[in-house]
Backbone as a printed PyTorch tensor [residue, N CA C, xyz], in Angstrom:
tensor([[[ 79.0780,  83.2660, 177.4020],
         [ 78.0680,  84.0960, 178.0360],
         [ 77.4960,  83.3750, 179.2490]],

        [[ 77.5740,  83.9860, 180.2890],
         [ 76.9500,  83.4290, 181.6790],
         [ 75.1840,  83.1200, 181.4820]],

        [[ 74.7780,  82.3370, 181.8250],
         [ 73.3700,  82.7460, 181.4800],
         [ 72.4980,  82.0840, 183.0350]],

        [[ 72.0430,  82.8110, 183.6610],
         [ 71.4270,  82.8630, 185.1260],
         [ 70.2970,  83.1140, 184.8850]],

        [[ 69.3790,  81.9130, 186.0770],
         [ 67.6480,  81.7170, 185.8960],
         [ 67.6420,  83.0900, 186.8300]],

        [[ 66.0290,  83.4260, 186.8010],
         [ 65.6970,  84.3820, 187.4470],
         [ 66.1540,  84.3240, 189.0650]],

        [[ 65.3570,  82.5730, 189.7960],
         [ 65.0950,  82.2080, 190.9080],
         [ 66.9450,  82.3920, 191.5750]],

        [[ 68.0320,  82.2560, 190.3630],
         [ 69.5290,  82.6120, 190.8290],
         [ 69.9890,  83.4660, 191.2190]],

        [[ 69.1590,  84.3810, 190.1090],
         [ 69.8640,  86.0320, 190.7730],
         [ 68.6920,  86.7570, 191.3990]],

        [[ 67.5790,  85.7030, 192.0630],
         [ 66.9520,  86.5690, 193.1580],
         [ 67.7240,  86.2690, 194.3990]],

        [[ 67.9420,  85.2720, 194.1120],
         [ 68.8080,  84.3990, 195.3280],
         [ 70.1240,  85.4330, 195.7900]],

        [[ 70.4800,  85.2800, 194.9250],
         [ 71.9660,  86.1960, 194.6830],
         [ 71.6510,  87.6690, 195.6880]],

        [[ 70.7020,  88.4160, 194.9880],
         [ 70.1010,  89.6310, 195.5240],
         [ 69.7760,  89.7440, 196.7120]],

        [[ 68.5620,  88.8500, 197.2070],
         [ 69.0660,  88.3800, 198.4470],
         [ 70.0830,  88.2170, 199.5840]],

        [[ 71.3690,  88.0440, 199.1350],
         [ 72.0760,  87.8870, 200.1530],
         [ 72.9720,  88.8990, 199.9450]],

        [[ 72.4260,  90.2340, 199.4130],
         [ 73.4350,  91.4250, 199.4180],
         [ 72.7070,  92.1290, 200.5200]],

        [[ 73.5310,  92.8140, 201.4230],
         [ 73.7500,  93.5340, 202.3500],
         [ 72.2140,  94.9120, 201.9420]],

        [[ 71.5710,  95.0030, 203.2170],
         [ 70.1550,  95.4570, 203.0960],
         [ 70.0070,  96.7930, 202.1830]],

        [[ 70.9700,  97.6650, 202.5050],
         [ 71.5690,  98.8320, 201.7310],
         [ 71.2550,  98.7960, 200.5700]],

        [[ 72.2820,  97.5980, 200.1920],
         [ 72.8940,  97.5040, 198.5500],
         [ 71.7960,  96.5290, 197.8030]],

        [[ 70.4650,  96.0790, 198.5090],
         [ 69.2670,  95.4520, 197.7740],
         [ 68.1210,  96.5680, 197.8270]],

        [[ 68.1610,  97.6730, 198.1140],
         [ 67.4580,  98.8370, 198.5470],
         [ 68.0730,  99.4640, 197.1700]],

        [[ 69.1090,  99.7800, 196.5620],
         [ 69.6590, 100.4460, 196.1510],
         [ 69.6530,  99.5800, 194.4610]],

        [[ 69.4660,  98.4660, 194.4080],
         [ 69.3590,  97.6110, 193.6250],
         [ 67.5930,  97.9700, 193.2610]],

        [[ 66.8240,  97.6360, 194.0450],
         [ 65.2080,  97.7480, 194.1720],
         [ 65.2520,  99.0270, 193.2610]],

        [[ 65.5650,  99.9570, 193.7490],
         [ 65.8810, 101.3040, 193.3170],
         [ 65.9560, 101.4780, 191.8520]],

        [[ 67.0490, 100.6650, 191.6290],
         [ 67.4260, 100.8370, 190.1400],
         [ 66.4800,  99.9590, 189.1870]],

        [[ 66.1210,  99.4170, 189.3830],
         [ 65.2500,  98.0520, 189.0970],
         [ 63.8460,  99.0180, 188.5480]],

        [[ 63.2290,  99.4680, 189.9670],
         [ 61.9960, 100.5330, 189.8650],
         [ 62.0180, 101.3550, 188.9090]],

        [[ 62.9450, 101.9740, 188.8110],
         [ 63.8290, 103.0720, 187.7810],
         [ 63.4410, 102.6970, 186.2990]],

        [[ 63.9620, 101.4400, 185.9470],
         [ 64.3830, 101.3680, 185.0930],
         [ 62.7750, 100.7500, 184.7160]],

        [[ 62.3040, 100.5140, 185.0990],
         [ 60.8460, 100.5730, 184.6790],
         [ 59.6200, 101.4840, 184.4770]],

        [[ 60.5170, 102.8990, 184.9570],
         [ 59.9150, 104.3270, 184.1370],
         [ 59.4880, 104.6080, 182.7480]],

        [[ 60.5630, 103.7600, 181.9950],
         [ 60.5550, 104.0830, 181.0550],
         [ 59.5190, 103.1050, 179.7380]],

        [[ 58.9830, 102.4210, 180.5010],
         [ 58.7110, 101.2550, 179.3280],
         [ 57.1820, 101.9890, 178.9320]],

        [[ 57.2630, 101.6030, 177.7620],
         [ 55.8590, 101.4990, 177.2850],
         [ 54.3980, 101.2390, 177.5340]],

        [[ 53.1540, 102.1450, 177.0070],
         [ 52.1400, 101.3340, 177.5680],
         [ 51.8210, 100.1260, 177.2010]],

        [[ 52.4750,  99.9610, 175.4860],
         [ 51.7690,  98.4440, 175.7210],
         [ 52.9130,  97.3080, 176.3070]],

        [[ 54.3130,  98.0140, 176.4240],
         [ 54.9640,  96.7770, 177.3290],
         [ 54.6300,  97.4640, 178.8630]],

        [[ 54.1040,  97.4330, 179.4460],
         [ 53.2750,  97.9250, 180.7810],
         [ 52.4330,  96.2990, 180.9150]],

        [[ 51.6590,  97.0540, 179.8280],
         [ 50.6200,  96.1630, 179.5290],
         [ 50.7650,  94.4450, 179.8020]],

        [[ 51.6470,  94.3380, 178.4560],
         [ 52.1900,  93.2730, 178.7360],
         [ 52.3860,  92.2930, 179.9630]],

        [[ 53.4650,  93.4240, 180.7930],
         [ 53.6900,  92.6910, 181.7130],
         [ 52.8520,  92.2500, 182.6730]],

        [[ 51.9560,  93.0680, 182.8400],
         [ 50.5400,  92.8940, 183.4350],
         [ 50.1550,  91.2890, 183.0340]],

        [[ 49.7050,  91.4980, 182.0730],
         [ 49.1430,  90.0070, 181.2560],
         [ 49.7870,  88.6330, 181.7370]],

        [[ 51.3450,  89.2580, 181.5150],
         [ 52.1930,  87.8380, 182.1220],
         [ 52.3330,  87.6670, 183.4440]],

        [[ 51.9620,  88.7290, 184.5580],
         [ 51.6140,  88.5730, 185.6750],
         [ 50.3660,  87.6250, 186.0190]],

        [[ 49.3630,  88.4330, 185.6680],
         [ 48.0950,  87.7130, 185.4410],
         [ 48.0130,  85.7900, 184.8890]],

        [[ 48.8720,  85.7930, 183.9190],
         [ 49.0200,  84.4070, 183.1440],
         [ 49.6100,  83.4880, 184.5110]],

        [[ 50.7920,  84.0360, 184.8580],
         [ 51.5150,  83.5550, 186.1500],
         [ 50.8670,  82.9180, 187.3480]],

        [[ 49.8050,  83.9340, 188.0920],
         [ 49.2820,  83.7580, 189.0890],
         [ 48.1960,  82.8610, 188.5570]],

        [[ 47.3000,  82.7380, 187.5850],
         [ 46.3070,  81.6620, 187.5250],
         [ 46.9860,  80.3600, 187.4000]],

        [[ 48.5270,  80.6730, 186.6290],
         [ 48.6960,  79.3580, 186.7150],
         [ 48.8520,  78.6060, 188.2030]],

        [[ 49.5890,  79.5480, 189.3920],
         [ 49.6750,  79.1110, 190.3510],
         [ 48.4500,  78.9290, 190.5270]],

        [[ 47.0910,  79.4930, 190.9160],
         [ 46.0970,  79.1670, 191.0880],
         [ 45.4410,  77.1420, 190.7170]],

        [[ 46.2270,  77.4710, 188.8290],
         [ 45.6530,  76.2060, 188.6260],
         [ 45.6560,  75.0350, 189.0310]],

        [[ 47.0670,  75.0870, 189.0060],
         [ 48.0280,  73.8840, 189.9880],
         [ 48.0880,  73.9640, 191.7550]],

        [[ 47.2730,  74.6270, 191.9210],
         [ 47.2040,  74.6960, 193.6790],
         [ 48.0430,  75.0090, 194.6550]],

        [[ 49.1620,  75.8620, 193.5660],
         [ 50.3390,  76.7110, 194.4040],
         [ 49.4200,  77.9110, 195.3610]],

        [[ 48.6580,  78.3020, 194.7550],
         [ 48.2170,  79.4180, 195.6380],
         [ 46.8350,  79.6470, 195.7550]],

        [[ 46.2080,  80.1370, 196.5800],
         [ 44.5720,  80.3620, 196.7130],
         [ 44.2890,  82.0350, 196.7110]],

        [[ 42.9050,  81.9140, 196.3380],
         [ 42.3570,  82.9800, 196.0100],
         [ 41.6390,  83.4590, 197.1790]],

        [[ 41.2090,  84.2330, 197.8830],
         [ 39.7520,  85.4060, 198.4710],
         [ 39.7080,  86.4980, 198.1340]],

        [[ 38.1870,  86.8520, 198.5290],
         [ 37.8800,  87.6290, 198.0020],
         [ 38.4750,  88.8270, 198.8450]],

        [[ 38.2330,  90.2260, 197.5570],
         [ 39.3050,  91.4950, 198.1980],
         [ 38.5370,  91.8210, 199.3000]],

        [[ 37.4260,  91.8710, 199.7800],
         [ 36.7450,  92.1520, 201.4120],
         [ 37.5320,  91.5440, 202.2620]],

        [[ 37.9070,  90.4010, 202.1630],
         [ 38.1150,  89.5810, 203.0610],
         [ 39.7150,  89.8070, 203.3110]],

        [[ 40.5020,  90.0620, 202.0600],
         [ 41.9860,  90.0560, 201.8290],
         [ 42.1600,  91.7450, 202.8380]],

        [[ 41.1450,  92.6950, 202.4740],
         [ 41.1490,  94.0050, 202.7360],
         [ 40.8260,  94.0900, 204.4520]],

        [[ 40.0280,  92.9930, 205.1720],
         [ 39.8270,  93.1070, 205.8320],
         [ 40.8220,  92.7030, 207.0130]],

        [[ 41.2730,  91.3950, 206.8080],
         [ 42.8810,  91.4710, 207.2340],
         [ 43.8470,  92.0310, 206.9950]],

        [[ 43.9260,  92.8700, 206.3550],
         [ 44.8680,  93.9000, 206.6220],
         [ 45.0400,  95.0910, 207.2570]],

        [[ 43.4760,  95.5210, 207.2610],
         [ 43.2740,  96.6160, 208.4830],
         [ 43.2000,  95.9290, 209.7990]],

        [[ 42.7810,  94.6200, 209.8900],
         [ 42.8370,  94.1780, 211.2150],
         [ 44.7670,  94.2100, 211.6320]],

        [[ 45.4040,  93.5160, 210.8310],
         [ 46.8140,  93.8010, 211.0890],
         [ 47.3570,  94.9440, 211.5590]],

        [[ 46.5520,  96.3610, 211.1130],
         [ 47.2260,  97.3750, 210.9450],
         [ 46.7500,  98.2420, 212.7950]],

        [[ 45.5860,  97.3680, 213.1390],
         [ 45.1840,  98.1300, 214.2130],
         [ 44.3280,  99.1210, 214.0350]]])
């Protein structure tokens, strides 16, 4: 059995032709119609778990949504 980390076959995905990662996205989205509220849920949670950890370890920083909201309408013009 082949067994591939996530960070491999994003990689992988990546270097398929813009189309055929559109079309991939697609199916991907799709196939997440169907799940459950509490695996919804879930995944939420492990999102959440994820990003504080980056937070903890100083992969990533936080502001506040005014500020996050406010550069983005400035971007937008």
């Amino acid at each position: 059995m082949l067994t591939v980390t996530i960070d491999e076959l994003k990689a992988e995905a990546l270097r398929l032709a813009p189309e055929s990662r559109a079309d991939l996205a697609r199916e991907l989205l799709a196939s997440l119609d169907s799940l459950s509220d509490s695996e919804i849920e879930r995944l939420w949670l492990d999102e959440a778990d994820r990003r504080l950890a980056q937070l903890d370890r100083g992969a990533a920083s936080a502001d506040p949504s005014d500020v996050v909201l406010a550069r983005v309408r400035a971007r937008r013009g």
